[in-house]
KOLTOR-255050 format. One record per residue (C-alpha): x, y, z; residue in one letter. Coordinates in steps of 0.001 Angstrom, whole numbers, padded with zeros to 6 digits, always signed. Layout:
! residues N
XYZA...
This chain:
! residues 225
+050945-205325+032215X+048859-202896+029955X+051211-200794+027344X+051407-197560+028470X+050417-194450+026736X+052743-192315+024298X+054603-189512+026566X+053942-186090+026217X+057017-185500+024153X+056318-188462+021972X+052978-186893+021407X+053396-183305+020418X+053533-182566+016869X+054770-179615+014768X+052339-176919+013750X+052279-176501+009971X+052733-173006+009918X+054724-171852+012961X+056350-175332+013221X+056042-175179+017186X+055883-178229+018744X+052666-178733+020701X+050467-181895+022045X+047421-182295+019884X+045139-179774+019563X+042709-178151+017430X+044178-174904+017198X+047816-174262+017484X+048565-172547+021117X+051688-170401+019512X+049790-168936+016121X+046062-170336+016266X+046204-172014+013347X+044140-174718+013126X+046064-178136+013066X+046386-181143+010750X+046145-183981+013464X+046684-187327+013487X+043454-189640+013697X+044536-191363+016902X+044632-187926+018846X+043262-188020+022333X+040072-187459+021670X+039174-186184+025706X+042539-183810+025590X+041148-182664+022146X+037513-181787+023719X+039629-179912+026765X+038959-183292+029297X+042443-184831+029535X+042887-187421+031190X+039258-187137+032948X+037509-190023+031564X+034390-189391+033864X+033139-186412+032026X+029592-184609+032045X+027697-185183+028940X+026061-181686+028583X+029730-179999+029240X+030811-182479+026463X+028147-181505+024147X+028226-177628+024708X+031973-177878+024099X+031488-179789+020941X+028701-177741+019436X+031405-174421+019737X+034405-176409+017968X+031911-177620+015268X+031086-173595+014686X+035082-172614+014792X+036037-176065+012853X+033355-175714+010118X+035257-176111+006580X+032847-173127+005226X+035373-171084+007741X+038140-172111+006045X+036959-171683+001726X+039023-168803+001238X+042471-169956+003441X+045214-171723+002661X+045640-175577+001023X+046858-176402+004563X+044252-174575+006329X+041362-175994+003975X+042306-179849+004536X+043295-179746+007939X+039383-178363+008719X+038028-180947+006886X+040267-183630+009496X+039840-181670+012162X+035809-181812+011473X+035853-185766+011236X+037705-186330+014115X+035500-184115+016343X+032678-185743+015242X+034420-189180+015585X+035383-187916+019400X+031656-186800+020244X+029972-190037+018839X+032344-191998+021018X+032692-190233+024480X+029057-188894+024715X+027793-192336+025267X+029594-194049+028502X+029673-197388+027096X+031696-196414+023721X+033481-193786+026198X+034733-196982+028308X+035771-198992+025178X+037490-196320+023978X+039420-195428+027259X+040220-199022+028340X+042210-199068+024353X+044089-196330+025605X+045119-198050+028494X+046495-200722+026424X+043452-203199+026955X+040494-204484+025423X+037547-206906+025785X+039195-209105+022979X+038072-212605+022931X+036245-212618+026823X+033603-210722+025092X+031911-213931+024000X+032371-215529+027073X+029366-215795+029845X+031065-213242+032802X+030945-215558+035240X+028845-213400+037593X+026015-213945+034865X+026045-217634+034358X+022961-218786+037260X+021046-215869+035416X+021924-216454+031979X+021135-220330+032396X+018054-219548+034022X+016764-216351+031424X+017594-219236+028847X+015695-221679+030259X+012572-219405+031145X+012640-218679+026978X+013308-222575+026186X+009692-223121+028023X+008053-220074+026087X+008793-221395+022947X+007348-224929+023783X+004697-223870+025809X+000838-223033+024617X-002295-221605+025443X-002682-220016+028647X+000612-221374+029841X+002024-219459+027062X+000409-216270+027943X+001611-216596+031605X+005347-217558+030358X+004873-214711+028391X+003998-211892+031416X+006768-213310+033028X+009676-213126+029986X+007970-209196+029700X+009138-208912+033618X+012770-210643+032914X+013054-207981+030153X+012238-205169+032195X+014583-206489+035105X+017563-207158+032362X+016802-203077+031217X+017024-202325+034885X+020218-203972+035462X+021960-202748+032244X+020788-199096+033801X+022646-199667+037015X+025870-201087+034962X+025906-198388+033180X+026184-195800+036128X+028327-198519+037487X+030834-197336+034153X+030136-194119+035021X+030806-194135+038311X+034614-196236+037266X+035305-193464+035060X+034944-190564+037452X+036528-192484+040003X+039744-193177+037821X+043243-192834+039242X+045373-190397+038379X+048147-191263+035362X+050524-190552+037934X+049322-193488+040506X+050649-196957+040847X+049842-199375+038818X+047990-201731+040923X+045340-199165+041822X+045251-198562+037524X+045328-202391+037588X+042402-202370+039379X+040424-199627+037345X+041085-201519+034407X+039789-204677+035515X+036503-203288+036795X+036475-201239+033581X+036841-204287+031483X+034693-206532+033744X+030949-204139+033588X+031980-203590+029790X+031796-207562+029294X+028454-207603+031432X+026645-205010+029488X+027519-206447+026362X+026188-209872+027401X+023333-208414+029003X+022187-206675+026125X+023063-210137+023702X+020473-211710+026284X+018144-209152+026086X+018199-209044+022643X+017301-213285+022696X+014654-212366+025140X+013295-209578+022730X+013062-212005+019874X+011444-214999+022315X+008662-212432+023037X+008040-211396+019259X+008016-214863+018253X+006193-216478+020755X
């Protein structure tokens, strides 16, 4: 069973001026201070998405571009010591937040962590719903590399078409991410339908990565051949 996630107790901290107790946040809810916050912070519940992992890029971005304004250390030259160093954290980890959720493959990484799970070793295994293609794509590039003449110039029209196909397919696992992320049960479910999110989660994470490892090889057939 994944570890679960801090409670909400466990993760409010103490503002440094009003010393109310809050979950993380950029600015303190009590006295709008801005906060000194730990670099493991939620980074959706920072950006105003908690716990909705399936969020809409240009929201995301619009969102960030208004906390970089309000965050800016320039804001903050003629405040306090506190005040000074907790903009320059608070300005890291935004950026740190936007770099990772506005791209849905990081976004997944990142949220499958905070579900207590990771890709770990199985990332450098062949998902076994890619073996027949990988051991054919592999194959296909074996002959390239052998082949010469006109037989090479056909091999190569037809490793231009696998790559095309392999950009197609890492297109439709990506929405595929997407569509897991939107689709994610609420904290409060039971854990075999969050069992289940996970595992799809996990599983198109592990196909994209070896998809793009093969595309990659089938990048570097073409140049070479």
């Amino acid at each position: 069973m994944a570890a679960a996630l801090p409670s909400e107790s466990e993760r409010r901290i103490p503002c440094w001026r009003c010393r109310q107790p809050n979950p993380p946040a950029f600015f303190c809810p009590n006295c709008e201070a801005i906060q000194l916050l730990p670099s493991n912070a939620d980074y959706l519940a920072l950006l105003g998405f908690a716990g909705r992992p399936g969020i809409e890029t240009d929201e995301l971005q619009r969102r960030y571009y208004d906390l970089s304004r309000r965050l800016h250390p320039d804001r903050f030259q003629t405040g306090s010591a506190e005040e000074q160093r907790a903009s320059v954290r608070a300005s890291a980890l935004l950026n740190d937040a936007f770099r990772t959720l506005k791209d849905v493959e990081s976004r997944g990484r990142w949220w499958l962590e905070r579900a207590g799970d990771s890709l770990g070793r199985e990332n450098n295994q062949v998902p076994p719903r890619l073996a027949a293609e990988v051991f054919e794509v592999q194959e296909k590039l074996a002959e390239l590399r052998a082949a010469s003449g006109s037989e090479r110039e056909a091999l190569q029209s037809e490793t231009r078409g696998i790559l095309e196909a392999l950009s197609s397919r890492l297109g439709d696992e990506r929405a595929a991410v997407q569509s897991t992320l939107e689709e994610w049960p609420d904290a409060s479910a039971e854990e075999e339908p969050l069992g289940e999110a996970r595992s799809r989660l996990k599983q198109l994470l592990s196909e994209i990565s070896y998809l793009r490892t093969l595309e990659r090889d089938v990048r570097r057939a073409l140049e070479e051949s």
